[in-house]
DSSP file (Angstrom, degrees, kcal/mol; ACC not computed):
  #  RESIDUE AA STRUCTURE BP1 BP2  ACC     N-H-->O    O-->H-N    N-H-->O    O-->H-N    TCO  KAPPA ALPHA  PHI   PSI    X-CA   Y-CA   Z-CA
    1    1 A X              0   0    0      0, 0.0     2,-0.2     0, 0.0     3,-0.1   0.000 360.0 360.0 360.0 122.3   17.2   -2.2   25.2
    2    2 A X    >>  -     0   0    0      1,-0.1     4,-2.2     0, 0.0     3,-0.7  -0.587 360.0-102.6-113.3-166.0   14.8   -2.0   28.5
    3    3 A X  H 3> S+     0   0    0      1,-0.2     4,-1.6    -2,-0.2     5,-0.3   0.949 123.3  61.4 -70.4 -68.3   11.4   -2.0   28.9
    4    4 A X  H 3> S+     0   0    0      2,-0.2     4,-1.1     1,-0.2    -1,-0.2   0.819 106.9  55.3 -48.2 -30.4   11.1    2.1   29.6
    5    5 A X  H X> S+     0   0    0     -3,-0.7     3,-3.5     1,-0.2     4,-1.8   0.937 108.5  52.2 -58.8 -59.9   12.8    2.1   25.3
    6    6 A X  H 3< S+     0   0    0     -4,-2.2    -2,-0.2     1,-0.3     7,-0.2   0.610 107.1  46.4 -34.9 -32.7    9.7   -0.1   24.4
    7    7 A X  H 3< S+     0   0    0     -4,-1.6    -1,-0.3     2,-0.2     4,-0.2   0.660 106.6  60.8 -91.1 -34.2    7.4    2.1   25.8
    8    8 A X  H << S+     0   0    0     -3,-3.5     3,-0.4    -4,-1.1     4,-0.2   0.898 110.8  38.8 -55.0 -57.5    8.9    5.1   24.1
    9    9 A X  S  X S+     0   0    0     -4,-1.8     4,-3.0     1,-0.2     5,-0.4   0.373  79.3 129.0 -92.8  16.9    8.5    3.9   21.0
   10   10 A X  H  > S+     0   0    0     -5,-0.4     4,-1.1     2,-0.2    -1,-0.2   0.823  77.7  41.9 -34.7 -55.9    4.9    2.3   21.6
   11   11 A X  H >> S+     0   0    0     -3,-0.4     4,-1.7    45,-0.4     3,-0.9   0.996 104.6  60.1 -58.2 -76.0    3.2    4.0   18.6
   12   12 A X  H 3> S+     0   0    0      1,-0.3     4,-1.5    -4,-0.2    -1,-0.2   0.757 114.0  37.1 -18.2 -57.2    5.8    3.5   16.3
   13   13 A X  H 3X S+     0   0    0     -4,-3.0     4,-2.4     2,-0.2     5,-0.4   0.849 109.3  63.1 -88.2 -13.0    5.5   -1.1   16.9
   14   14 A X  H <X S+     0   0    0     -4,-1.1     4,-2.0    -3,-0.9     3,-0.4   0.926 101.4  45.7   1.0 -82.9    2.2   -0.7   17.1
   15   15 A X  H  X S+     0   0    0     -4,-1.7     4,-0.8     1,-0.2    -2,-0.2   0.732 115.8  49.0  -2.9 -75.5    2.5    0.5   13.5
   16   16 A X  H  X S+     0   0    0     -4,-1.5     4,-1.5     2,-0.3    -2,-0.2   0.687 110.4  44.3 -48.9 -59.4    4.6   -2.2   12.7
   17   17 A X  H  X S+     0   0    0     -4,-2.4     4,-1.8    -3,-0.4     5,-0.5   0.852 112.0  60.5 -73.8 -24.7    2.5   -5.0   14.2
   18   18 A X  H  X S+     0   0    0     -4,-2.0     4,-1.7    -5,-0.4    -2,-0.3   0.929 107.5  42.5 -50.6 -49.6   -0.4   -3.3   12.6
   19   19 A X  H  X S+     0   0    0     -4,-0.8     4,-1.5     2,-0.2    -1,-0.2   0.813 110.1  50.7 -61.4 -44.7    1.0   -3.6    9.3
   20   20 A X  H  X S+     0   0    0     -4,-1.5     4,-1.3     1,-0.2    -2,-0.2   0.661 114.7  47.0 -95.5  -3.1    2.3   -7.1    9.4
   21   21 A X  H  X S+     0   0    0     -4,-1.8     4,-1.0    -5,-0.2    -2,-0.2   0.667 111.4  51.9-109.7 -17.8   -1.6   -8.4   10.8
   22   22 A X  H  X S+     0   0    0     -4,-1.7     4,-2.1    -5,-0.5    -2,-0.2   0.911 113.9  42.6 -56.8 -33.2   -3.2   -6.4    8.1
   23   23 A X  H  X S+     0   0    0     -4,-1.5     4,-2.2     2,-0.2    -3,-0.2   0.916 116.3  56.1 -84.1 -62.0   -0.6   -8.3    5.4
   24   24 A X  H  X S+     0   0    0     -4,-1.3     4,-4.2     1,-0.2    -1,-0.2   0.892 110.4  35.8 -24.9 -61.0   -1.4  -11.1    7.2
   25   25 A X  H  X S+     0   0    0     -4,-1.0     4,-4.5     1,-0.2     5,-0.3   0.949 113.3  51.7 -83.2 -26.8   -4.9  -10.9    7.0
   26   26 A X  H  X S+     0   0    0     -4,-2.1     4,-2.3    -5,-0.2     6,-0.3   0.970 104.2  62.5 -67.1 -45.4   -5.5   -9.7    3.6
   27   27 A X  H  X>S+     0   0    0     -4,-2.2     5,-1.7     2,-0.2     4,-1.2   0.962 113.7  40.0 -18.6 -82.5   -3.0  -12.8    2.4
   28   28 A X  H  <5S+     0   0    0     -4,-4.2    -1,-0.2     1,-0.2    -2,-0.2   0.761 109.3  52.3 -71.3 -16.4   -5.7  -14.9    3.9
   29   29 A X  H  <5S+     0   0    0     -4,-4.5    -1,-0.2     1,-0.2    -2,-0.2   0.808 120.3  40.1 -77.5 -22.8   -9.0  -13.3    2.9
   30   30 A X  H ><5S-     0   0    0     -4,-2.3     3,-1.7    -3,-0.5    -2,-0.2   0.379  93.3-136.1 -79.5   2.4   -7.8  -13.4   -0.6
   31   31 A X  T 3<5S-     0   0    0     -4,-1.2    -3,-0.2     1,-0.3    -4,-0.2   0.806  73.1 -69.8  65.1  29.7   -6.0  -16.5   -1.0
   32   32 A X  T 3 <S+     0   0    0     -5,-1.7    -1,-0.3    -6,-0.3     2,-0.2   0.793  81.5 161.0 -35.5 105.5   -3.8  -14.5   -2.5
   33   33 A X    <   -     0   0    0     -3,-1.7     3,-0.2    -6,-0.2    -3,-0.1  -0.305  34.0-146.0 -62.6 146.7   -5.5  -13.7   -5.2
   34   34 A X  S    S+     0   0    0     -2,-0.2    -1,-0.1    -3,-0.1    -2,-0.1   0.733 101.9  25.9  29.5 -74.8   -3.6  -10.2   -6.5
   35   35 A X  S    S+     0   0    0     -3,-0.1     2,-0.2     2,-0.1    -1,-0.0  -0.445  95.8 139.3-106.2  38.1   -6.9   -8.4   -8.0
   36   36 A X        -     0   0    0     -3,-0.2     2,-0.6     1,-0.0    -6,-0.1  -0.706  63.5 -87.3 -92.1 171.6   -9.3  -10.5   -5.4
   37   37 A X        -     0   0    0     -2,-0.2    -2,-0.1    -8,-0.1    -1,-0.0  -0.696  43.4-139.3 -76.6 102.5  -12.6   -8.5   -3.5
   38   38 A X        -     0   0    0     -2,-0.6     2,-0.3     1,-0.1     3,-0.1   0.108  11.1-136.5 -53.8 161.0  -11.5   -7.0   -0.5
   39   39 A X    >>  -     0   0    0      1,-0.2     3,-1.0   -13,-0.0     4,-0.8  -0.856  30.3-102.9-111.5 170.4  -13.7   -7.1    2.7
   40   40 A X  G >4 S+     0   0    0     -2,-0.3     2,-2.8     1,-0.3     3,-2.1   0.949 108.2  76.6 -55.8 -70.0  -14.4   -4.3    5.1
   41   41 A X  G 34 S+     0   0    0      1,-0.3    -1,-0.3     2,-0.2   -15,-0.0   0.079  88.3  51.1 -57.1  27.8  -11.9   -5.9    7.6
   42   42 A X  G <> S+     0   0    0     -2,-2.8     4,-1.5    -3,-1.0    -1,-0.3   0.610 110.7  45.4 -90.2 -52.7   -8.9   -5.1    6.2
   43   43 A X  H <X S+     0   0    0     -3,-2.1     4,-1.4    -4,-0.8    -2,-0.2   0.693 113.8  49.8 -73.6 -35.2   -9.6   -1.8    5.9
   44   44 A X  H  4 S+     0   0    0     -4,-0.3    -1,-0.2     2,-0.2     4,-0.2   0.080 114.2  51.1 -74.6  12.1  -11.2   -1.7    9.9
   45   45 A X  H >> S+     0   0    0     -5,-0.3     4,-2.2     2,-0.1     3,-1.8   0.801 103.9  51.4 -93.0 -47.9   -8.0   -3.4   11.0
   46   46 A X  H 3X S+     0   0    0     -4,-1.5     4,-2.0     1,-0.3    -2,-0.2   0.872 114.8  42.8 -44.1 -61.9   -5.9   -1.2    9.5
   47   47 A X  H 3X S+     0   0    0     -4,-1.4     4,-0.5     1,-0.3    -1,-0.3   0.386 114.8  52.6 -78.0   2.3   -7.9    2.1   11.3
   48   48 A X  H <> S+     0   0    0     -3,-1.8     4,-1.2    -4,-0.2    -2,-0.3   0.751 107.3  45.9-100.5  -3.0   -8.0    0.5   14.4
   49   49 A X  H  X S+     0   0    0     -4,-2.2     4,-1.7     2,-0.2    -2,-0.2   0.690 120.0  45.5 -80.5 -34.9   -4.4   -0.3   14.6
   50   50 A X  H  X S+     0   0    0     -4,-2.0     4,-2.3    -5,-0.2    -1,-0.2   0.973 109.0  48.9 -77.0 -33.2   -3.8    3.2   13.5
   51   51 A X  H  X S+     0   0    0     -4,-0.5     4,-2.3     2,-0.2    -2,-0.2   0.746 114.7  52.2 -64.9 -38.4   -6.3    4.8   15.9
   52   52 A X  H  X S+     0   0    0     -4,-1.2     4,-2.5     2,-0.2    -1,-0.2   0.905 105.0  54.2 -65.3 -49.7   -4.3    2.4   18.8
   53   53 A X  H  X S+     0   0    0     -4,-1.7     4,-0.6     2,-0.2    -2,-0.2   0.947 111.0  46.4 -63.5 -42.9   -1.1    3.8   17.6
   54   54 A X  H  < S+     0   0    0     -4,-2.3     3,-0.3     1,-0.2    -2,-0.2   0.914 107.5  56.7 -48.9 -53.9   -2.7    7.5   18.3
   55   55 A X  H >X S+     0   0    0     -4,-2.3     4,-1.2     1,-0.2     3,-0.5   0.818 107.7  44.2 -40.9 -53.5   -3.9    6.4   21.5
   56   56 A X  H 3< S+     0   0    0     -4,-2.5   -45,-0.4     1,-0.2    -2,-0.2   0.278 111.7  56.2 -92.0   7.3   -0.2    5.4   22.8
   57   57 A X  T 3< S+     0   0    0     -4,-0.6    -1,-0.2    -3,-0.3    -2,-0.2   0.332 117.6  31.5-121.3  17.8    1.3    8.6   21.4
   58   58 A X  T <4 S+     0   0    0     -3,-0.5    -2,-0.2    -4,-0.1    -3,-0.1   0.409 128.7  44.3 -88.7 -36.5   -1.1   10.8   23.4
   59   59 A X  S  < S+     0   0    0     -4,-1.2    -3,-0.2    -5,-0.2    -2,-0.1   0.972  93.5  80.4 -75.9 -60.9   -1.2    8.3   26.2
   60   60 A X        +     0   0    0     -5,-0.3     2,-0.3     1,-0.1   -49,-0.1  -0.280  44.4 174.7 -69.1 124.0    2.6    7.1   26.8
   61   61 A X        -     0   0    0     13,-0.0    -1,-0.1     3,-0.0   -53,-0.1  -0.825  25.3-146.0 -95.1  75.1    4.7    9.5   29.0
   62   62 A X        -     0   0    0     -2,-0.3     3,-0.2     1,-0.1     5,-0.0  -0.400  20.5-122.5 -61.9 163.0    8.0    7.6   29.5
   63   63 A X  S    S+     0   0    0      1,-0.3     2,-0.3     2,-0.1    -1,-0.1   0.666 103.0  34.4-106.5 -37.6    9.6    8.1   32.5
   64   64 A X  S    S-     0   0    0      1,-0.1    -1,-0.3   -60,-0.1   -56,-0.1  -0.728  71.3-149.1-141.9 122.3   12.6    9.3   30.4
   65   65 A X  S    S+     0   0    0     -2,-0.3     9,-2.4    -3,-0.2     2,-0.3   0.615  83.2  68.2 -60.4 -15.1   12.5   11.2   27.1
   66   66 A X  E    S-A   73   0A   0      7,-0.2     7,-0.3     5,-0.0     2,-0.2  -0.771  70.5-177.2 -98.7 155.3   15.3   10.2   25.5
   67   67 A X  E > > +A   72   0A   0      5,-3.2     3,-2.8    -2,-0.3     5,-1.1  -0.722  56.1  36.5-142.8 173.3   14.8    6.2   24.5
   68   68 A X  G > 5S-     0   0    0      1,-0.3     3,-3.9    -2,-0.2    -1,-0.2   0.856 134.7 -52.5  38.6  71.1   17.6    3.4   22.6
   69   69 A X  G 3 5S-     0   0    0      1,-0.3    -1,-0.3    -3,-0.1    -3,-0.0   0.599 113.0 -47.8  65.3   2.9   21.0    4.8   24.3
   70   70 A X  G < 5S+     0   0    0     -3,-2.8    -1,-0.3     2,-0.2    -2,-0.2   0.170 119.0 110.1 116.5 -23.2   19.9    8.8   23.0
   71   71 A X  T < 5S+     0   0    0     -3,-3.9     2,-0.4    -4,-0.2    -3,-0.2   0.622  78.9  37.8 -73.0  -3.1   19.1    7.5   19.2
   72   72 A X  E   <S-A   67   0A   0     -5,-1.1    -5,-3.2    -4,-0.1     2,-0.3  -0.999  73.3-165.1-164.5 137.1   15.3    8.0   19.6
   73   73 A X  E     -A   66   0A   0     -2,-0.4     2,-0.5    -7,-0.3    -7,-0.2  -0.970   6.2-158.0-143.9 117.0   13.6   11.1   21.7
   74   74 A X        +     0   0    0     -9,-2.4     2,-0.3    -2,-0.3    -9,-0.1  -0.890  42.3 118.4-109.5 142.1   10.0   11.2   22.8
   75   75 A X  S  > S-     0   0    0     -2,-0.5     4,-2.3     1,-0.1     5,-0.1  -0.824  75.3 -68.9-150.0-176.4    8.8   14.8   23.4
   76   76 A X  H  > S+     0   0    0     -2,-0.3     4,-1.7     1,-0.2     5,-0.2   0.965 135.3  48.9 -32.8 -62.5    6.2   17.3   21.9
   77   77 A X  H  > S+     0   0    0      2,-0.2     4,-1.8     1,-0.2     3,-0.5   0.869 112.6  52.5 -68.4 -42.6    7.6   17.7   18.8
   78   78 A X  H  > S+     0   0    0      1,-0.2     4,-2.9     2,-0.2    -1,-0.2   0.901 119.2  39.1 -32.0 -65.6    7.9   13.5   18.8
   79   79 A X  H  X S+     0   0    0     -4,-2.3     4,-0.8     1,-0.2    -1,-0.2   0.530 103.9  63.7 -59.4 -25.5    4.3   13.5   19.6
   80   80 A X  H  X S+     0   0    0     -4,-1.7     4,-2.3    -3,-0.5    -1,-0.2   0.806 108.0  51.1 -64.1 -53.6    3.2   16.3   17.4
   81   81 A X  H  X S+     0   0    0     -4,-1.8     4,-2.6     1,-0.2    -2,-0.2   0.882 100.6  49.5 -33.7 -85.7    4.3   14.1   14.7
   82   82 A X  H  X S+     0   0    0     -4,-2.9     4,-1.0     2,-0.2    -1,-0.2   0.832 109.4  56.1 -64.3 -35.5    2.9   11.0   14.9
   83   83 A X  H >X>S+     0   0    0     -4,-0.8     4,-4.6     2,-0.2     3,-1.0   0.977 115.3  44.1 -44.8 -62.2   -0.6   12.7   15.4
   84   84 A X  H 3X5S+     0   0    0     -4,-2.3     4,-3.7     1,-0.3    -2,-0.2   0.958 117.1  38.5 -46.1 -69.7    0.2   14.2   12.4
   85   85 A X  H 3X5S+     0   0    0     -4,-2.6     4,-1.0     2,-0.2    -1,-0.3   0.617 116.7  53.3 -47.1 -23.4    1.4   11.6   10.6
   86   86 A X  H <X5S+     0   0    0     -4,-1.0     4,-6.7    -3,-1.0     5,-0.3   0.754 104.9  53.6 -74.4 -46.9   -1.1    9.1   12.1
   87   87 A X  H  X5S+     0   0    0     -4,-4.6     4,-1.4    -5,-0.2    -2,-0.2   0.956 108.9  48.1 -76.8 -45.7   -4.1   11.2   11.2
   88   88 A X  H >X<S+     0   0    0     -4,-3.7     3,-1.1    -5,-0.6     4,-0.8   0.990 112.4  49.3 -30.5 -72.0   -2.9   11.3    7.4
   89   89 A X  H >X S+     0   0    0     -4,-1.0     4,-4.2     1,-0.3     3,-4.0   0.869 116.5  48.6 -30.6 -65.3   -2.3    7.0    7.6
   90   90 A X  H 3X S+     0   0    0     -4,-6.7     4,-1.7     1,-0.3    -1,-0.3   0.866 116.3  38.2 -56.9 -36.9   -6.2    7.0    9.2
   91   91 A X  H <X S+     0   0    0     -4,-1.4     4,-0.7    -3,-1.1    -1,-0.3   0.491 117.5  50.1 -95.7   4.8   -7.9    9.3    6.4
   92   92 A X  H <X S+     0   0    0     -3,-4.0     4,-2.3    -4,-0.8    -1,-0.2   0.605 114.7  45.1-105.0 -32.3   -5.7    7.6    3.5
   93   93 A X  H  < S+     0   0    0     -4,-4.2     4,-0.4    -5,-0.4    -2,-0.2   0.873 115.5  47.5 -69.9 -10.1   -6.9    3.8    4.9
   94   94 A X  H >X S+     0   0    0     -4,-1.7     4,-1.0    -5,-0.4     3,-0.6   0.952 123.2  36.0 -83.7 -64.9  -10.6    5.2    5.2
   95   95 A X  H 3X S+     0   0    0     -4,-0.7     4,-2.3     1,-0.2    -2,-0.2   0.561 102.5  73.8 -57.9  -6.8  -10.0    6.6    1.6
   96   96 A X  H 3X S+     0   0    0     -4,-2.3     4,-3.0     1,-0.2    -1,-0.2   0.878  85.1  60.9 -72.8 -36.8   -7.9    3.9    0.2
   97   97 A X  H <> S+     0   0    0     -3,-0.6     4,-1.1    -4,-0.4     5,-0.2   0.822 110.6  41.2 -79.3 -51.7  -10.7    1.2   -0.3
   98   98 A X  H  X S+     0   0    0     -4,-1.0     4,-1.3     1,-0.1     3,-0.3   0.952 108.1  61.5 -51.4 -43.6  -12.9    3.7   -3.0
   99   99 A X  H  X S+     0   0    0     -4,-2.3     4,-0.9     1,-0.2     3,-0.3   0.956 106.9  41.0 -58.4 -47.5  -10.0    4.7   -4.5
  100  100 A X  H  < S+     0   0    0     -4,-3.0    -1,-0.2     1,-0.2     4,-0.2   0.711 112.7  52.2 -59.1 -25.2   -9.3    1.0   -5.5
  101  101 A X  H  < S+     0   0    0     -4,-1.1    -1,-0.2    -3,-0.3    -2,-0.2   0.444 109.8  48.6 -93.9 -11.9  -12.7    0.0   -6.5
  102  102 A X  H  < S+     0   0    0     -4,-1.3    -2,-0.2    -3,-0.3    -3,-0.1   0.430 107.4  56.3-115.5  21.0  -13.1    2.9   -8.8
  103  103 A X  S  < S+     0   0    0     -4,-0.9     3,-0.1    -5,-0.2    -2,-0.1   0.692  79.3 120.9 -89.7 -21.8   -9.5    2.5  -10.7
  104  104 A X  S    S-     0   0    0     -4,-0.2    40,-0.1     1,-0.1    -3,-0.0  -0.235  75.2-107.1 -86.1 143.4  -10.1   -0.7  -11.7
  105  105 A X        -     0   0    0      1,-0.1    39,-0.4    38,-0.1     2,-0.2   0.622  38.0-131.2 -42.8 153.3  -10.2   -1.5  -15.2
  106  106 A X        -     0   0    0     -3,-0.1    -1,-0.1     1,-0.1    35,-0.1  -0.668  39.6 -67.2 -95.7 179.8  -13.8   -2.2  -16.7
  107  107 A X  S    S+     0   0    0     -2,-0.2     2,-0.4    33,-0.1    35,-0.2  -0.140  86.9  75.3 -53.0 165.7  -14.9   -4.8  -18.7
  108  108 A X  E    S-B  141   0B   0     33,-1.1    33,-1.1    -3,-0.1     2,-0.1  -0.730  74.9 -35.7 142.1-165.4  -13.5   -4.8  -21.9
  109  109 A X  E     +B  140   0B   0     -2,-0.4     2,-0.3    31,-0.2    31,-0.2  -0.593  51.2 173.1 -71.4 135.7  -10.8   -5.4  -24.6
  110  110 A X  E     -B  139   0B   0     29,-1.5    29,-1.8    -2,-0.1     2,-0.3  -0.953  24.5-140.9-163.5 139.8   -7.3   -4.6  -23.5
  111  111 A X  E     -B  138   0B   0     -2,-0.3     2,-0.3    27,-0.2    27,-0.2  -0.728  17.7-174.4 -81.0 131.8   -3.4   -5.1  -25.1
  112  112 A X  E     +B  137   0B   0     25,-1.3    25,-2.4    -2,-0.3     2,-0.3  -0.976  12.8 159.8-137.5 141.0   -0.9   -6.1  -22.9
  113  113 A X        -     0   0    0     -2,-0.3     2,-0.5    23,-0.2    40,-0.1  -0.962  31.2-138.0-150.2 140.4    2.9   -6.3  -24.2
  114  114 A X        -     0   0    0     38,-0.8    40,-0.3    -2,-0.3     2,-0.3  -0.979  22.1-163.9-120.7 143.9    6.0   -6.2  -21.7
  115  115 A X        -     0   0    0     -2,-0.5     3,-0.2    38,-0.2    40,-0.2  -0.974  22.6-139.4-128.1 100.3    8.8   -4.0  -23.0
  116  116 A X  S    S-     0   0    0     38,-0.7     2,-0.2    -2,-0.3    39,-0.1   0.721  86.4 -12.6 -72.6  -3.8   12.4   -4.1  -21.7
  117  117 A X        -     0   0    0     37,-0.4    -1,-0.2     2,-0.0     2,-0.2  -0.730  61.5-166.1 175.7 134.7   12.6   -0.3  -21.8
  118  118 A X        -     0   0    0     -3,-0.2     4,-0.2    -2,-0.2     5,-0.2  -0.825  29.6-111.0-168.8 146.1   10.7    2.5  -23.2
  119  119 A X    >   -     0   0    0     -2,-0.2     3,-0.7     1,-0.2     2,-0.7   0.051  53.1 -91.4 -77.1 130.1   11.5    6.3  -23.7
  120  120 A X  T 3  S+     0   0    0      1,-0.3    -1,-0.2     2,-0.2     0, 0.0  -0.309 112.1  12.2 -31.4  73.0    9.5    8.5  -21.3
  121  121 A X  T 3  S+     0   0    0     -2,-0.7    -1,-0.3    -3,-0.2    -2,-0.1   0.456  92.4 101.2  60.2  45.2    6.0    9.5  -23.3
  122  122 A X  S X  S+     0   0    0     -3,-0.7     3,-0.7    -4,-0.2     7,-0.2   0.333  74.2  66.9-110.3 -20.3    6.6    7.1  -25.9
  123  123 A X  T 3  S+     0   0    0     -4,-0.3    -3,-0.1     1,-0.3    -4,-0.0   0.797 109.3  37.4 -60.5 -35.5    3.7    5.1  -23.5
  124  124 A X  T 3  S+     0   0    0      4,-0.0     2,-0.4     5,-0.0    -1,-0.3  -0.641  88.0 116.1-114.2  46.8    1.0    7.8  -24.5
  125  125 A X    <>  -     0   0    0     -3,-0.7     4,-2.8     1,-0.1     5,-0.3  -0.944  57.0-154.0-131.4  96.8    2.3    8.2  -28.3
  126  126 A X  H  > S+     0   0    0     -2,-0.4     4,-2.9     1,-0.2    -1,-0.1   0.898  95.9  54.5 -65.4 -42.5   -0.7    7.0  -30.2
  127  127 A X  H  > S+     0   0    0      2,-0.2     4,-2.7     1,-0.2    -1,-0.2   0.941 104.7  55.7 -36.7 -69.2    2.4    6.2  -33.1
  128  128 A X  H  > S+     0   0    0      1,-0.2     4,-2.9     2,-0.2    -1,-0.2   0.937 103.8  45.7 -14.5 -86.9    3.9    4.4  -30.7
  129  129 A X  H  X S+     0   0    0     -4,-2.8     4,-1.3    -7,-0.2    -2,-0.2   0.903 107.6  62.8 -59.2 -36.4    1.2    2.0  -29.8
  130  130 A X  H  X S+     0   0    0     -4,-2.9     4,-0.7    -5,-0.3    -2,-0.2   0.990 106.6  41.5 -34.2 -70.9    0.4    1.3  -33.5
  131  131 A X  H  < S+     0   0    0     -4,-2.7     3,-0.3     1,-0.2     4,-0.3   0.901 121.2  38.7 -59.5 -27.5    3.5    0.0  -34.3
  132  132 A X  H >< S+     0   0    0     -4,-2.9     3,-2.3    -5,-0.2     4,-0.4   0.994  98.7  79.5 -88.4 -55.4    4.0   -2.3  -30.9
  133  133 A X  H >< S+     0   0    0     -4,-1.3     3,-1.0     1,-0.3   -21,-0.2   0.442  87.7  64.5 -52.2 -43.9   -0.4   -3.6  -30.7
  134  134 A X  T 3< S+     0   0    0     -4,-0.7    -1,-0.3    -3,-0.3    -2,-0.1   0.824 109.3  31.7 -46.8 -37.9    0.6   -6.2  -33.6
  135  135 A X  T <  S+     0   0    0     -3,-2.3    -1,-0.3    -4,-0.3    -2,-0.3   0.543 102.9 117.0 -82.5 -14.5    3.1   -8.2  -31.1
  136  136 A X  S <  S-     0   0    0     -3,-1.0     2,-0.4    -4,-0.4   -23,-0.2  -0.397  74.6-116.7 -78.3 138.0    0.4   -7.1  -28.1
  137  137 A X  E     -B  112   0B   0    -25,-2.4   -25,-1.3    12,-0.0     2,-0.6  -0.640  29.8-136.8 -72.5 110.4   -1.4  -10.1  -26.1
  138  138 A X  E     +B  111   0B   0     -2,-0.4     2,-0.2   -27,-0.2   -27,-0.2  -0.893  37.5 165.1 -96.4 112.0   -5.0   -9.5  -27.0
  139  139 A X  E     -B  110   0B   0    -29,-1.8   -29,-1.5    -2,-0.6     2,-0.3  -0.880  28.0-135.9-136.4 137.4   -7.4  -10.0  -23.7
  140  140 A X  E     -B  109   0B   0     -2,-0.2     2,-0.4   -31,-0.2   -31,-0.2  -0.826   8.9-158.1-111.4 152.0  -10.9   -9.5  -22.0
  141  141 A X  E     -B  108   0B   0    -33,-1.1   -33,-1.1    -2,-0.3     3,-0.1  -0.929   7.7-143.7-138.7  91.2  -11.6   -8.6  -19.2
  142  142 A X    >   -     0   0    0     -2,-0.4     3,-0.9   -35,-0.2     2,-0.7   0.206  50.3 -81.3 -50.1 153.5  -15.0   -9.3  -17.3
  143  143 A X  T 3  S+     0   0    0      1,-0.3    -1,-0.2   -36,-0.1   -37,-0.1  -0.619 122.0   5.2 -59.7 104.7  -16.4   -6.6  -15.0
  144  144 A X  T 3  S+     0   0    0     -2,-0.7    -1,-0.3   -39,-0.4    -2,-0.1   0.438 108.8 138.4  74.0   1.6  -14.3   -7.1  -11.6
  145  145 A X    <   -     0   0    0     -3,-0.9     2,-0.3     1,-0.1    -4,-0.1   0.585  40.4-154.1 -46.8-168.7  -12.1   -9.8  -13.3
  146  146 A X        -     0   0    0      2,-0.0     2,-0.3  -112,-0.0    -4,-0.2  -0.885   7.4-168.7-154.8 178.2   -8.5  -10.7  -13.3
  147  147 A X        -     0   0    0     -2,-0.3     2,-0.4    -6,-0.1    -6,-0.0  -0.881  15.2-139.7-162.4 141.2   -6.7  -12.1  -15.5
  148  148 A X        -     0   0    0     -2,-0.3     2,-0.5     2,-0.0    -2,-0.0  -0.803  18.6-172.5-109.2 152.5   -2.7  -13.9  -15.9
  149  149 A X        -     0   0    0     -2,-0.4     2,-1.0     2,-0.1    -2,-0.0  -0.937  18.5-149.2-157.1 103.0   -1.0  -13.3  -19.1
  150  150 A X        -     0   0    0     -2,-0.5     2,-0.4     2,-0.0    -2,-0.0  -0.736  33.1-177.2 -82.4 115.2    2.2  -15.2  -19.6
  151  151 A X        -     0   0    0     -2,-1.0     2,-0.1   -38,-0.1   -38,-0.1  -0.977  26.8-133.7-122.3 126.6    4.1  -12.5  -21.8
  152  152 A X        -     0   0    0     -2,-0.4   -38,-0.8     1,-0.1     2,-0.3  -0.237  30.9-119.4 -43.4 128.9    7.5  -12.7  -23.5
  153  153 A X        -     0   0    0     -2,-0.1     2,-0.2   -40,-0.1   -38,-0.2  -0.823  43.8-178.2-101.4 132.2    9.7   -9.3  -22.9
  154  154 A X        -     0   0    0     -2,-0.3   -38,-0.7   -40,-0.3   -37,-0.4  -0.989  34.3 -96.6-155.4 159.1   10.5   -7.6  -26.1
  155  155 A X        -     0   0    0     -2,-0.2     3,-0.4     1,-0.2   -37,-0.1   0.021  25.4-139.7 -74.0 164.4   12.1   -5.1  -27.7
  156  156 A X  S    S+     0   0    0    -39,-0.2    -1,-0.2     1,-0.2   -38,-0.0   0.893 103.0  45.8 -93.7 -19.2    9.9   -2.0  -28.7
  157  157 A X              0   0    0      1,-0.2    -1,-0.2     0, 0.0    -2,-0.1   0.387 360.0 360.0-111.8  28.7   11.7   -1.8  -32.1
  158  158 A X              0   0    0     -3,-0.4    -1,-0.2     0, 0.0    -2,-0.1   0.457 360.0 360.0 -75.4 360.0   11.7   -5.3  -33.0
């Protein structure tokens, strides 16, 4: 591996380190917490570390296209790619952060039961959930909350 591979594949660790100092940081602004309240700077690390990676696959020309012994080729089509592929990553981390604050649950009453196996729309079978709700962990759930629920795995026709 020389210097001239590294360079080839610039976008590509970029990525990489991008990812593991986003993991990083979210680990420590949540304590981690699962379900804790993101801050914007997860989400701006995230887009400039992709927006960097964009930058070094317009920017780097290596000196020769083919990189790691022939395994790895940077060209148009290389480059073509990774735009592509970059500019999806940037417009799903700009969208990821709504999406997540409007799935999450509302306040309310909620059943929780873990199941060692059940048959594929049997989840959404109002029949279904009758019979299992009696054995179901009955729980509330505050507006933005979380909650841990030590549950016992059981059979659904027990």
């Amino acid at each position: 591996m020389t210097w001239t591979d590294l360079i080839a594949a610039a976008p590509e660790a970029i990525l990489v380190l991008t990812a593991c100092a986003v993991l990083l940081q979210d680990a420590w602004a949540t304590e981690g917490v699962l379900e804790a309240e993101r801050g914007a700077a997860t989400t701006w690390l995230a887009l400039a570390g992709v927006c960097l990676a964009g930058v070094a696959a317009v920017a780097v020309a290596p000196s020769e296209p083919v990189a790691f012994g022939g395994m790895y080729v940077r060209d148009g089509i290389t480059r073509l790619a990774d735009l592509i592929a970059l500019g999806t990553a940037g417009v799903g981390v700009l969208l990821a952060d709504a999406y997540v604050r409007r799935t999450r649950l509302p306040a309310g009453e909620y059943y929780a039961i873990a199941l060692d196996y059940v048959d594929l729309g049997e989840m959404n079978d109002p029949e279904f959930l009758d019979r299992i709700k009696d054995r179901a962990t009955v729980f509330t759930l505050d507006d933005g909350g979380t909650k841990v629920l030590d549950l016992k795995i059981s059979s659904p026709s027990s």
